[in-house]
Every structure is written in C-alpha cells, then in structure tokens.
C-alpha positions in Angstrom: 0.0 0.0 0.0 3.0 2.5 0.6 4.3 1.9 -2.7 0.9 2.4 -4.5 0.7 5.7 -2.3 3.9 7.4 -2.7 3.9 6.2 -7.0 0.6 7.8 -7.1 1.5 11.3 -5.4 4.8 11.4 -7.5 2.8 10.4 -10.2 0.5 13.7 -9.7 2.7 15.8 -8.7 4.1 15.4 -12.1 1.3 15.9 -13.9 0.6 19.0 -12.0 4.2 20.0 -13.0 4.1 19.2 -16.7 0.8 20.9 -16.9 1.4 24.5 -14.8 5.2 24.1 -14.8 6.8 23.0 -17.7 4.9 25.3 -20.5 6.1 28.1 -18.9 9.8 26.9 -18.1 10.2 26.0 -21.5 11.8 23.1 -23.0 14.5 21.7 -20.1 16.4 18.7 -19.3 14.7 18.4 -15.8 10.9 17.4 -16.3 7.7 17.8 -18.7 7.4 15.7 -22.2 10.7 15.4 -23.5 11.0 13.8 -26.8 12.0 15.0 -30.7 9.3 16.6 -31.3 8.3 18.7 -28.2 12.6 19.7 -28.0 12.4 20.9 -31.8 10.2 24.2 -30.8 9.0 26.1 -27.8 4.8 26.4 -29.2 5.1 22.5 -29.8 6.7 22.3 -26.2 3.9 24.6 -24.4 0.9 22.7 -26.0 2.0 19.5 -26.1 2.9 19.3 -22.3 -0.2 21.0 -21.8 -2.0 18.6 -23.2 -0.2 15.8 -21.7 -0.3 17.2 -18.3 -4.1 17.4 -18.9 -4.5 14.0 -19.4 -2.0 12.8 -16.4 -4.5 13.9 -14.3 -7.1 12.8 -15.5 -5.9 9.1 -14.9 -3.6 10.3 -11.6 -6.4 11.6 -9.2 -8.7 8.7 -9.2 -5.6 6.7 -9.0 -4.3 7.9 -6.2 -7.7 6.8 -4.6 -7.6 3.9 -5.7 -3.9 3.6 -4.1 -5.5 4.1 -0.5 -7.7 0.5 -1.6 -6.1 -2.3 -0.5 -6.1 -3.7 -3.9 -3.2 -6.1 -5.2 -0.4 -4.6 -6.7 -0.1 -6.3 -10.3 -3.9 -5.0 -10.4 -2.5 -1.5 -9.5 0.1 -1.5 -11.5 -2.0 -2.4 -14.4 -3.9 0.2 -13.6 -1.2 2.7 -13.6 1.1 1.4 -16.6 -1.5 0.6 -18.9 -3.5 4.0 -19.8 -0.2 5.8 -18.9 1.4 3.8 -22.0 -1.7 5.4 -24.1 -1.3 8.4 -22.7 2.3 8.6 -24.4 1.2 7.1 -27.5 -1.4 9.8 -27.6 0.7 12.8 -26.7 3.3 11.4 -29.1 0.8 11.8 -31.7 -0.5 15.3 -30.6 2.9 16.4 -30.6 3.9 15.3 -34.2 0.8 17.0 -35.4 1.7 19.7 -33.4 5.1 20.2 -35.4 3.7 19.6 -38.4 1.3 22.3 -37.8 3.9 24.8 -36.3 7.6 23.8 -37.7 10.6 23.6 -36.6 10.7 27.3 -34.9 13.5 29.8 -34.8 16.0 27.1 -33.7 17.8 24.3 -36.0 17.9 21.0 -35.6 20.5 18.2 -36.2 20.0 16.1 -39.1 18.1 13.8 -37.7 20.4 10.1 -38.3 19.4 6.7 -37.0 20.0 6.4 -33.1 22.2 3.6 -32.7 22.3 1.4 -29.5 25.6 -0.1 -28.0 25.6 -4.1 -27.0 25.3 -2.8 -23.7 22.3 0.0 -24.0 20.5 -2.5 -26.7 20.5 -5.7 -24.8 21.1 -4.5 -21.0 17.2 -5.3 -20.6 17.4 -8.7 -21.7 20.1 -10.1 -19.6 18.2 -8.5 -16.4 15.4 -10.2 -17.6 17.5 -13.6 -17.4 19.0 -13.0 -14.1 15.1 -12.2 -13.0 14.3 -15.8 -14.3 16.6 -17.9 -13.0 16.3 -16.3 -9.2 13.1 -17.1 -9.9 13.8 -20.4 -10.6 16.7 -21.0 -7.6 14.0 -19.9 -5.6 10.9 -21.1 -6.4 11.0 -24.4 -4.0 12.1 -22.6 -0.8 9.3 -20.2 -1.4 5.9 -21.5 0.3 2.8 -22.3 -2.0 1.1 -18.9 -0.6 3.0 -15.7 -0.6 2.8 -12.1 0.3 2.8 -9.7 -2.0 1.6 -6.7 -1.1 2.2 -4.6 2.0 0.2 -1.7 3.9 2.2 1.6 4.9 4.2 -0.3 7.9 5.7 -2.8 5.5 3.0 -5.5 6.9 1.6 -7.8 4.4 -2.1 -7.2 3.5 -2.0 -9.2 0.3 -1.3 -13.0 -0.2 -1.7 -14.9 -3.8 -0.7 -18.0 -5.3 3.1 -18.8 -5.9 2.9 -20.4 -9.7 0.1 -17.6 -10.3 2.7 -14.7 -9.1 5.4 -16.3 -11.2 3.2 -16.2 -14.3 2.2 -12.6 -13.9 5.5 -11.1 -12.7 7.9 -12.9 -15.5 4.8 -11.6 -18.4 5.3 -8.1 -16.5 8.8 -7.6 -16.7 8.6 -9.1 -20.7 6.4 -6.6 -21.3 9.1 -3.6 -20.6 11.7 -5.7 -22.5 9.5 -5.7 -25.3 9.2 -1.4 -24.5 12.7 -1.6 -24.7 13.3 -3.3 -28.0 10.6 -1.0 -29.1 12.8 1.8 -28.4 15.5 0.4 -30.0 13.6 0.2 -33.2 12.0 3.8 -33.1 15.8 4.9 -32.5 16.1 3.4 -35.8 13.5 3.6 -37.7 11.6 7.1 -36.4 14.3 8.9 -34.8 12.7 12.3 -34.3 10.7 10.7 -31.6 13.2 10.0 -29.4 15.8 12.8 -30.4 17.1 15.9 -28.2 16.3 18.4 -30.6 17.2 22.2 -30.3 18.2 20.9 -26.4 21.9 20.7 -25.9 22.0 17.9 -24.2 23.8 15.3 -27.2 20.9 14.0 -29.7 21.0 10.7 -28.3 20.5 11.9 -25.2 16.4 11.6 -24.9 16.7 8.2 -26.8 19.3 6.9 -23.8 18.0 7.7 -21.0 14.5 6.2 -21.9 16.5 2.8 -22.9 18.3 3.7 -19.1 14.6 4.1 -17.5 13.3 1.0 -19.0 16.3 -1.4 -18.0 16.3 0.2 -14.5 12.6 -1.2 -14.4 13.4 -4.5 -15.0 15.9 -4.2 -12.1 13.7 -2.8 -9.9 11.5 -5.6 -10.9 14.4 -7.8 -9.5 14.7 -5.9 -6.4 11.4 -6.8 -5.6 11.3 -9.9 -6.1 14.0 -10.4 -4.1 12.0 -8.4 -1.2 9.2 -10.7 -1.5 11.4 -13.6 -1.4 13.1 -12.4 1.9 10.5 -11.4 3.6 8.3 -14.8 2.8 11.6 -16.7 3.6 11.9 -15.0 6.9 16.0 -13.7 6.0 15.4 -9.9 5.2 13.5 -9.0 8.8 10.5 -7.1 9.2 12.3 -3.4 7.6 13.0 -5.3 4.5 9.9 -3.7 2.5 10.6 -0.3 3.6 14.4 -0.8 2.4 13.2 -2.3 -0.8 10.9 1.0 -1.2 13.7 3.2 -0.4 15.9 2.0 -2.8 13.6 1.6 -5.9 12.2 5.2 -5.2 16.5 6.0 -5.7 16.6 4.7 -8.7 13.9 5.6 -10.4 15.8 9.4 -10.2 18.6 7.9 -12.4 17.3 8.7 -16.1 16.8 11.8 -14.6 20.3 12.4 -13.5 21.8 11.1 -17.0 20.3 14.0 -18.8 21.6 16.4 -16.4 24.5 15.3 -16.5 24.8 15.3 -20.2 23.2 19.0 -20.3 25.9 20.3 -17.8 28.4 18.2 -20.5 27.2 19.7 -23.3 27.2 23.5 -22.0 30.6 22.9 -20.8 32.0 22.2 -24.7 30.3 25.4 -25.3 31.7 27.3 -23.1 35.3 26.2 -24.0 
C-alpha cells in the first residue's frame, strides 16, 4: 500500500508540473514531455505538455484513490502502466501533429540520423530479464505455495496470492518492458525524431538513452522486488526489509533523470570552451 501511495502522489505531482510548470519553463532537461518533437520548438513544447499534463490527471487523481484501496499490486500497477502507456502514445501523436502544424521554430535541428544502440544500452534489458528468471527459478522451492505480496504503509503484508500464479504474472510483466525496450530500439532506428534531443543541448541521443536507461532500470527494480518478496516470505530480510526495498527503488527511479543532467551540464561545458 506504501508503494501504491507514494507512486501515485509522484505520479500527480508530475502531472501538476508538466501541466502548470513546464509550458512556462520551456523546454528543459529536468521534467515535462521530452521527446524529438516537443525539444524541436517552444509552441510544440507549451501545447503538447499542456495537453499531456491534462490528461495525467485525468488518470492520476482517481488513482491515487484507488492507491488508498487495498487492492493487489499487479492489479495496481495495471492500472497505472497501462493508460499511462496510451497516454504517451497519444501525446506522441499530438505532438507530431503539433510540429507539423507549427515547424521547426526559430532554432535548427540536427540532421536527424538513426540512433544507434551499444551491445550494452540494446541488450542491457534482456540479460536483467535472465537474471530475473533464473532467481526465480533457484527460488521457487524454498518459497511456500502462498505468498505475500503486497504490504500496507508499515511494511505489513495485506495481500497473499498463489506462488505459480505470481510467477506467471511477474515474468509476463517484466517481458512486457523488455519488449518497450526493444521498441525503443527500433523507433531509434526507424523514427528517430521521436526519441531525439532536438534544439536541447543535451547530445541528440541523449532523450533516446535515458528512456533505454529508465526501461532497463525497471526491470531491475522488478528484481529488487522480487528479491524483497522472497526475503520477507523466507523469513531472511527481517520485518524493515519492505521499507528498504521502497527506499531504494524510489532511488533509482531518479537515475534517467540524473543522465540528462549530467549530459546538459556536459554539453554546455564544450560550449563554453
């Protein structure tokens, strides 16, 4: 229930930001819709994040009620992933439209070249997926046939399901983001504007990185909960071990984040040399 909670306020809070915040701010490494399209002029940037902002919370206030049910998590995260993903898709759209409608504004943008993926950035998803199997597999007898799963704000568990039926759902779940990853992959190749920096100095690959970096990092955190449900069911992580597990994911997720900053201060530094 903690989880649900605190995903659901950041998840507002966000949309509050990319609605009142970002048009005004402008296009920025730091937060509202940042892909090709929006990057490649200001009126595309104000609109679209406008428009995506709207819809954010549209699906983020009656999920954050729904966060304060004591509803299982796959069911929440269902919830929560699965109109989010049509939200892109949508504002993705809108924004294309958008710079169709507009052009490319005052600034001018790189040639816009396939994004190519290293071994590393391309297939880092897939081998997390692996290591998620086979703990799954070393595990799987010394876990017992009912399990908790979910947890209320004191890291109790509130939620208990069936050990093949978790397996199922969890190992479909986290091949559903490797599938988002090699979607990415091929968008970098194939439509590149989508996931390009444009007018933003911040590298033109930049945009299409991180949102490889933020996909793998899911499947991680995938793996760092499962191995939070497997110590706390197997009585070796202690009572805290939810709340640490909830700490640390809430760490990572800031990572993409961090990467474009850190490219932005990167690029503004060859520019000032």
């Amino acid at each position: 229930m903690i989880f649900e909670i605190i995903m659901s306020v950041i998840y507002l809070l966000l949309a509050l930001l990319q609605l009142f915040v970002a048009p005004r701010v402008g296009p920025n490494p730091y937060f509202g819709f940042k892909i090709g399209y929006t990057f490649s002029n200001p009126l595309v940037w104000k609109k679209s994040n406008r428009f995506a902002g709207l819809l954010m919370i549209v699906h983020a206030v009656p999920l954050l009620f729904l966060s304060l049910i004591d509803i299982p998590l796959l069911i929440y995260l269902a919830l929560f992933l699965i109109p989010l993903i049509l939200i892109v898709i949508i504002s993705v759209v809108y924004a294309s439209r958008k710079l169709e409608e507009y052009g490319k504004g005052e600034g001018k943008v790189e040639p816009i070249k396939p994004l190519e993926a290293s071994f590393v950035w391309k297939h880092l998803g897939l081998i997390l997926f692996l290591v998620l199997l086979l703990l799954m597999l070393i595990t799987y007898n010394s876990l017992p046939d009912t399990i908790a799963v979910h947890f209320d704000a004191s890291g109790h568990p509130n939620g208990w399901t069936d050990k093949n039926d978790f397996m199922l759902w969890y190992s479909l779940f986290a091949l559903g983001y490797l599938t988002i990853v090699y979607l990415m992959v091929y968008l970098g190749k194939r439509y590149p504007i989508i996931l390009h920096s444009g007018v933003m100095r911040i590298g033109r690959d930049t945009v299409f990185k991180s949102s490889l970096l933020a996909m793998n990092l899911v499947i991680l955190i995938l793996i760092i909960t499962y191995l939070g449900i497997y110590f706390f069911n197997t009585n070796l992580g202690g009572e805290n071990i939810v709340n640490y597990i909830v700490i640390l994911i809430f760490t990572l997720v800031f990572i993409p984040i961090g990467y474009i900053v850190y490219r932005w201060n990167e690029e503004r530094k060859e520019v000032n040399i």
